[in-house]
C-alpha positions as CSV (number, residue, x, y, z in Angstrom):
1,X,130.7,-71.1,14.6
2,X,132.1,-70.3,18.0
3,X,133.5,-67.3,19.4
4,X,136.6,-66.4,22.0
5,X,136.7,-63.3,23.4
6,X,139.6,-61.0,22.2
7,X,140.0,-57.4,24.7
8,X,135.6,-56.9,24.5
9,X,135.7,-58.4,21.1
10,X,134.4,-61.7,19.5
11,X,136.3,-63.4,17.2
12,X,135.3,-66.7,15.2
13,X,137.5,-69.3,16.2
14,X,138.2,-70.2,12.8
15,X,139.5,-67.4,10.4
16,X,139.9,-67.4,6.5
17,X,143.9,-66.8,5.0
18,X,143.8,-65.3,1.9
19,X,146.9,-66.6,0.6
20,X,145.0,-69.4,-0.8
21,X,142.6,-67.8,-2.4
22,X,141.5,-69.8,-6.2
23,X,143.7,-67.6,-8.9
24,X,143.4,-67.5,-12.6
25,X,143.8,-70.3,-14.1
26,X,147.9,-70.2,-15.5
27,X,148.3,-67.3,-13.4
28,X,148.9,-67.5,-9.6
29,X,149.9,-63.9,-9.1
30,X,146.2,-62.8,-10.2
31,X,142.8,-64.0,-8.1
32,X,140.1,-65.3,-9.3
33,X,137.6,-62.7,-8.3
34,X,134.6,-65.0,-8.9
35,X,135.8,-68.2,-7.5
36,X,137.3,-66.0,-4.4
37,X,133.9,-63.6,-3.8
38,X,132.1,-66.9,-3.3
39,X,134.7,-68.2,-0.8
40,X,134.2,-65.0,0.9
41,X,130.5,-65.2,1.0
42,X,130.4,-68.2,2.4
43,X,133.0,-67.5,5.1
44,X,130.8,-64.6,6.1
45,X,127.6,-67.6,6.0
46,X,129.1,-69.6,8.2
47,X,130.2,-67.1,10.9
48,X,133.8,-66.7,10.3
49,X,134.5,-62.7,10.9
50,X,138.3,-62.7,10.7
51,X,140.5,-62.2,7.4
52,X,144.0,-61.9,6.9
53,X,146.2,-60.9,3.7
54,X,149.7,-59.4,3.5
55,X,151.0,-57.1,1.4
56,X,153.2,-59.5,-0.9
57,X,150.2,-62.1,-1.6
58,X,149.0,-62.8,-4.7
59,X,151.8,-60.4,-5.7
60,X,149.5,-57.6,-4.0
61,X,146.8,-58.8,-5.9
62,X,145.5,-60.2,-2.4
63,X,145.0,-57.0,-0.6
64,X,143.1,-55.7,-3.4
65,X,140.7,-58.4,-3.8
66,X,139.6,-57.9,0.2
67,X,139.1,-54.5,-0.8
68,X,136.8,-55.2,-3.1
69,X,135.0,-57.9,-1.2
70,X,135.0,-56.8,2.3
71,X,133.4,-53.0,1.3
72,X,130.5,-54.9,0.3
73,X,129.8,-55.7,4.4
74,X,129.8,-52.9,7.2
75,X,133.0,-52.6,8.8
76,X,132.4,-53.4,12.0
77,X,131.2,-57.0,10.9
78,X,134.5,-57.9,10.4
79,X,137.9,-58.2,11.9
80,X,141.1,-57.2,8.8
81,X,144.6,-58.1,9.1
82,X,147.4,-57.1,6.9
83,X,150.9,-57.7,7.6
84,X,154.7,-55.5,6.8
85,X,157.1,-57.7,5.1
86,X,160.9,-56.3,5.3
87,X,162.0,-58.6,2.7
88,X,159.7,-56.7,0.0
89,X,160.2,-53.5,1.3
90,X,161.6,-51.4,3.4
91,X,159.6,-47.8,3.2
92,X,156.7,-48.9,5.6
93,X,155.1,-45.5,5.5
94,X,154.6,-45.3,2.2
95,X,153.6,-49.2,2.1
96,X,151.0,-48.5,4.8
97,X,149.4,-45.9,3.5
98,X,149.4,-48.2,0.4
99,X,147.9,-51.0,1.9
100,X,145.0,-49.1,3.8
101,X,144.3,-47.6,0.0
102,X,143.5,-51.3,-1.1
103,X,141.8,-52.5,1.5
104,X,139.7,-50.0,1.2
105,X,139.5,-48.8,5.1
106,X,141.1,-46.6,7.2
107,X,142.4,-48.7,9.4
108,X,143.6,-52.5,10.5
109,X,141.9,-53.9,13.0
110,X,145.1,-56.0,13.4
111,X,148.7,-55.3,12.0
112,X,151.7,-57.5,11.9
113,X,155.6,-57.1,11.3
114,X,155.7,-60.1,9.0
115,X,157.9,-63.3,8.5
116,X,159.8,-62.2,12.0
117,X,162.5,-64.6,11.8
118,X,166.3,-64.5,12.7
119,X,167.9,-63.3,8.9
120,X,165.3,-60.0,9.3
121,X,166.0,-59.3,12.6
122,X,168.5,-56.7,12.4
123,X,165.8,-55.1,9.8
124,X,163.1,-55.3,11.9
125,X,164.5,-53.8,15.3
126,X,167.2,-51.1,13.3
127,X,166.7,-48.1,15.5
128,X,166.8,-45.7,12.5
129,X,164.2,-47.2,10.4
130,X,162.3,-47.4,13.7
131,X,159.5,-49.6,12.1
132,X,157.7,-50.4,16.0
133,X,157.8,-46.6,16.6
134,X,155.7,-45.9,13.5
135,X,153.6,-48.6,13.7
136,X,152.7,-46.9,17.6
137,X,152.2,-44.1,16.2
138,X,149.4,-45.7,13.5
139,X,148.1,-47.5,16.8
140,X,147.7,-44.1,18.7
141,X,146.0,-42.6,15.9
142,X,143.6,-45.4,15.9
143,X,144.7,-46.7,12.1
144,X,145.6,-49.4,13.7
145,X,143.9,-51.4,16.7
146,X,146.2,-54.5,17.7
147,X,149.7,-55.2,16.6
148,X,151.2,-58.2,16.3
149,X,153.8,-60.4,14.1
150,X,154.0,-63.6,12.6
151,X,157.0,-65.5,13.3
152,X,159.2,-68.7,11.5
153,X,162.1,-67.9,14.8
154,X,163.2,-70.6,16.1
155,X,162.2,-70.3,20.4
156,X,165.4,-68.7,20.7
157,X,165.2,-65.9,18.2
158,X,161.5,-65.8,19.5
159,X,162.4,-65.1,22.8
160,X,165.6,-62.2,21.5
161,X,162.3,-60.4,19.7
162,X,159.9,-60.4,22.6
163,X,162.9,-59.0,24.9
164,X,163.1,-56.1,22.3
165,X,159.6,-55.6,22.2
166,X,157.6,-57.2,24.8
167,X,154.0,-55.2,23.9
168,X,152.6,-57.0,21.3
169,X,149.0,-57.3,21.5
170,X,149.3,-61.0,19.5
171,X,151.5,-63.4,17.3
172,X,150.8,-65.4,14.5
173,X,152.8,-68.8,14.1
174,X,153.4,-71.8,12.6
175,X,151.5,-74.8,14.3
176,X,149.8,-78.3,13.6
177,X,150.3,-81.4,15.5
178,X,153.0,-82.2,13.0
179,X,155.4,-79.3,13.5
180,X,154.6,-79.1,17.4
181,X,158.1,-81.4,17.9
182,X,159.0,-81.0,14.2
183,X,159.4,-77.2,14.2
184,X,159.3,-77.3,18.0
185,X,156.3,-75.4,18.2
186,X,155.9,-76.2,21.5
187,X,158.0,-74.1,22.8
188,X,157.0,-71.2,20.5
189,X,154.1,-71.4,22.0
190,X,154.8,-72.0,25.6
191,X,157.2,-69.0,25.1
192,X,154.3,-66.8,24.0
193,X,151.8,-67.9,26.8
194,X,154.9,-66.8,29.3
195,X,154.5,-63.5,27.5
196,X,150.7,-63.4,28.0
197,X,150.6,-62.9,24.0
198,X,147.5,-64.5,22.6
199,X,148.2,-67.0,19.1
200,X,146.9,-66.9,15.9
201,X,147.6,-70.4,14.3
202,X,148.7,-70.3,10.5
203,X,149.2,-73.5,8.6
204,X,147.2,-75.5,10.7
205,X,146.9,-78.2,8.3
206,X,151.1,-77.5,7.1
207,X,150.1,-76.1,3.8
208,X,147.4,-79.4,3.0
209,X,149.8,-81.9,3.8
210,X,147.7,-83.2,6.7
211,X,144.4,-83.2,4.4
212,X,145.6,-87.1,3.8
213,X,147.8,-88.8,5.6
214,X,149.6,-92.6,5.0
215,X,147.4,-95.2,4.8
216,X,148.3,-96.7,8.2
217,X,147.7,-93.3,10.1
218,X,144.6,-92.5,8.3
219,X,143.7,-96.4,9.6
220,X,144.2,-95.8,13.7
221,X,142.7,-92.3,13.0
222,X,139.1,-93.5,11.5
223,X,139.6,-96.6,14.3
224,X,139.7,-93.8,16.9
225,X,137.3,-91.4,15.5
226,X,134.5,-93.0,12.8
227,X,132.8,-90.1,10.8
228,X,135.6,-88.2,11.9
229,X,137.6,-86.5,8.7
230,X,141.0,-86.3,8.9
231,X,141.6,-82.5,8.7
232,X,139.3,-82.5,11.4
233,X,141.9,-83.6,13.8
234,X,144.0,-81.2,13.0
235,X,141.5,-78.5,13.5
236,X,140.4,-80.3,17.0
237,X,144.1,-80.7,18.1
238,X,144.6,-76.9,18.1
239,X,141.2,-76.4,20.1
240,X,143.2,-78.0,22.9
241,X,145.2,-75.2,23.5
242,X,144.3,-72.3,25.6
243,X,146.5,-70.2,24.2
244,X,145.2,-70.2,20.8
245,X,142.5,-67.7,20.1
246,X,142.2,-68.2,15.8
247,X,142.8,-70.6,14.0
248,X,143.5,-69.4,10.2
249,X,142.9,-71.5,7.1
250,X,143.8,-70.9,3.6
251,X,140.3,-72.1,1.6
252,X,140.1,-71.9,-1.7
253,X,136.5,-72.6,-2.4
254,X,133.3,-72.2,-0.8
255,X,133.3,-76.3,0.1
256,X,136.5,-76.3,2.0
257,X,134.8,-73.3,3.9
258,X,131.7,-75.3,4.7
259,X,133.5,-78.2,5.5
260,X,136.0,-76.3,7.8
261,X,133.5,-74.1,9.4
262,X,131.5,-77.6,10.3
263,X,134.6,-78.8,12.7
264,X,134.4,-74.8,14.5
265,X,130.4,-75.1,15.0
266,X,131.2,-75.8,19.0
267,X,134.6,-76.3,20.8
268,X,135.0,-79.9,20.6
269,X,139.2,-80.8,21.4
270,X,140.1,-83.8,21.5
271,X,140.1,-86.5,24.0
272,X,142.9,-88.2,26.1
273,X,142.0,-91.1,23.9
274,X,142.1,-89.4,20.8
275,X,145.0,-87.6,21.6
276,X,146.9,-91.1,21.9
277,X,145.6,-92.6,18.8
278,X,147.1,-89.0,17.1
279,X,150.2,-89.9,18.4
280,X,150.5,-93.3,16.6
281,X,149.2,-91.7,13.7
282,X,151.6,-89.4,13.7
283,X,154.4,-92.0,14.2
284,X,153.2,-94.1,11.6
285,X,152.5,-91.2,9.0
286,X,156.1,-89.3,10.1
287,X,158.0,-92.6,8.6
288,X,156.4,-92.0,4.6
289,X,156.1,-88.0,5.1
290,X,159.1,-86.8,2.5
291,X,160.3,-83.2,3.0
292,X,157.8,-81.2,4.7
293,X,157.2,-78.6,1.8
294,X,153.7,-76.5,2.9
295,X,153.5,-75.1,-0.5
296,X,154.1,-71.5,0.6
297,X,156.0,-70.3,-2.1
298,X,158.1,-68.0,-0.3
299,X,161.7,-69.4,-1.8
300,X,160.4,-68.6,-5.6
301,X,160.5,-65.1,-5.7
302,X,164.7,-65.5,-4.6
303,X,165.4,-68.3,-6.6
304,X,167.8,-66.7,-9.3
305,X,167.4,-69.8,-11.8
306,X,163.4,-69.3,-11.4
307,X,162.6,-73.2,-10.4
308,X,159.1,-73.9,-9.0
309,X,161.0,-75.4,-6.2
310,X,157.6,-76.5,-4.8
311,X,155.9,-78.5,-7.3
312,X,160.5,-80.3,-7.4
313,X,159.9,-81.1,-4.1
314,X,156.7,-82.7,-4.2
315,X,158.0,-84.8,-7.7
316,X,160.9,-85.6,-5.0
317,X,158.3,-86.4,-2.5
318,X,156.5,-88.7,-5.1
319,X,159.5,-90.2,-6.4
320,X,161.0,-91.2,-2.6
321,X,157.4,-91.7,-1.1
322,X,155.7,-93.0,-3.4
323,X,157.5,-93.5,-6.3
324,X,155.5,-92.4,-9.2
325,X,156.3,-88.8,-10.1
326,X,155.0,-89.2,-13.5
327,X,151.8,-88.5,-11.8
328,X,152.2,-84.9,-11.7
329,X,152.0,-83.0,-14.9
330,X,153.4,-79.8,-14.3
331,X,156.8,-81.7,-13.5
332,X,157.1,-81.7,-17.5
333,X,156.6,-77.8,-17.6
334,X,158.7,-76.5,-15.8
335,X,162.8,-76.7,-15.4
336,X,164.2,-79.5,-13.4
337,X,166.6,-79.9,-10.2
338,X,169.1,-80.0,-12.1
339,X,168.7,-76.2,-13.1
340,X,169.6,-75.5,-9.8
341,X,172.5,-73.0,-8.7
342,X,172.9,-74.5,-5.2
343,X,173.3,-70.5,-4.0
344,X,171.1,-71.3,-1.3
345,X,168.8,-68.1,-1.4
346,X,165.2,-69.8,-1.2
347,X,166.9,-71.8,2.0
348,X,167.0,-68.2,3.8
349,X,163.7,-67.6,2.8
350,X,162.1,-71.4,3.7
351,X,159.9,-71.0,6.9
352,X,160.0,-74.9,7.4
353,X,163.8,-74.7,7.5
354,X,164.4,-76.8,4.3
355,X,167.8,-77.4,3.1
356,X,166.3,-76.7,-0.3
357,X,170.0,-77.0,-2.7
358,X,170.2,-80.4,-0.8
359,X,167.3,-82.0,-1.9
360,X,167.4,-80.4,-5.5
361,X,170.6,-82.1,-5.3
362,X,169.4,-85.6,-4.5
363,X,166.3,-85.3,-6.7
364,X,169.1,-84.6,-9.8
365,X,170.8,-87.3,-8.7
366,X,167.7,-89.7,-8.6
367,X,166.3,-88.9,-11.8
């Protein structure tokens, strides 16, 4: 594992996200504290030294699990994030004093407002709930060393948030070599390296999308890159930006951790050769991709007619893509698109900016 230097401290370059931790089998809210101790040992085997959980994972459950597991190592061998989320809650003290309780420390090494995008601003900068004053209060007191948020804006709402508050200590956002024109991450990015704000990367490989790609990208990748895997490149990709300081990964057992921590064992980003070749791939996967659903789950929670909107979207993706939805089981538990309200309350909540009733819509009609 390599290291980059964070204000006097070391950081792996590769850090583990919690949100996909393994759960108990038929229940997702609830982790599966055996499968997800080992994937916790063996991040701490292989180097990695950052972790980060919010309050509304696992429905809480997440918090409380690194509690558990991270008391178990001395807390200066690790670095602990935790994040605020205004669409949960809106009593911060109370849920700060909370999350510090589960955890099991007494303070963050790094906090963030969470989910910063343009439908929570108002929330987020209201002068009377004064959520940045409290949190630099938390920071004075030492509860809190860094403070930071993780962001879905657009680069214009980025930039209206950064002119509120231009003293973030870091950001967490969005990026993979996908969503750098698709989500226009570029320009999140280039905004926050105008702001001398140093990036955490979340959904580096867009929720496991860019595990496997089409046949034809996967092709001019191996052609480029033999031995190479393909998540790899993703992984590589981000080690060509300066900007980026972690890179977090969502592992769910202690293989994806071994196999992830191998790409990190020495900075190694990717060529002018190999960036070429990723730009076909890209080309030639972007034509058979389907709607760029990363699995995150944040729509459920709002969705009034309780759809698992995405395991619909990926029978969409089957049935446009690759026309065999039949493949996937839990498409014949669950209600179908045609349950849906068209209300448009998980499109709010959708960080990839999915017009969610649209394709629930379309997947009715298809069916």
């Amino acid at each position: 594992m390599y290291y980059k230097e964070f204000r006097g401290n070391k950081i792996s370059a590769l850090g583990l996200g919690s949100l996909r931790l393994p759960t108990v089998p038929g229940n997702a809210a609830s982790i599966d504290r055996t499968g997800a101790m080992e994937v916790i040992d063996q991040a701490f085997i292989e180097g990695i030294n950052f972790f980060d959980t919010a309050f509304t994972y696992h429905n809480t459950d997440s918090e409380r699990f690194l509690g558990e597991a991270l008391s178990r190592h001395p807390r200066d061998s690790y670095y602990l994030s935790s994040k605020f989320y205004v669409g949960a809650r809106t009593d911060l003290d109370h849920v700060f004093e909370e999350q510090l309780a589960r955890c099991r420390t007494e303070y963050f090494d790094f906090y963030m407002l969470h989910s910063v995008q343009e439908q929570f601003f108002d929330d987020y900068m209201d002068p009377e709930r004064d959520y940045i004053g409290y949190l630099l209060k938390q920071k004075e007191a030492g509860r809190i060393r860094y403070l930071g948020f993780s962001s879905h804006a657009a680069p214009d709402g980025l930039e209206k948030f950064l002119q509120w508050h231009p003293g973030f200590d870091m950001a967490l956002i969005q990026l993979n070599y996908l969503d750098w024109t698709m989500l226009d991450g570029r320009r999140q990015y280039e905004i926050l390296a105008e702001h001398n704000i140093p990036v955490w990367v979340m959904e580096p490989l867009k929720g496991g999308r860019l595990v496997h790609l089409s046949q034809e990208a996967e092709d001019i990748l191996h052609a480029a890159a033999p031995g190479q895997s393909i998540p790899s490149w993703s992984f590589r990709y981000l080690m060509g930006l300066d900007n980026v300081q972690c890179v977090l990964s969502g592992m769910s057992s202690p293989q994806e951790v071994r196999a992830n921590a191998e790409v990190f064992r020495e900075s190694n980003a990717l060529s002018a050769a190999e960036r070429t070749a990723l730009e076909r791939a890209v080309n030639a996967f972007r034509d058979s991709f389907g709607v760029p659903c990363s699995s995150c789950r944040y729509c459920c929670p709002v969705c009034p007619a309780d759809l698992d909107i995405p395991a619909l979207i990926q029978g969409y993706n089957e049935l446009t893509v690759g026309g065999e939805p039949w493949k996937l089981f839990q498409l014949t538990q669950i209600k179908g698109p045609e349950a849906c309200l068209q209300c448009g309350a998980c499109a709010k909540r959708c960080p990839q900016r999915i017009n969610i009733p649209a394709v629930m819509k379309k997947y009715a009609e298809l069916r």
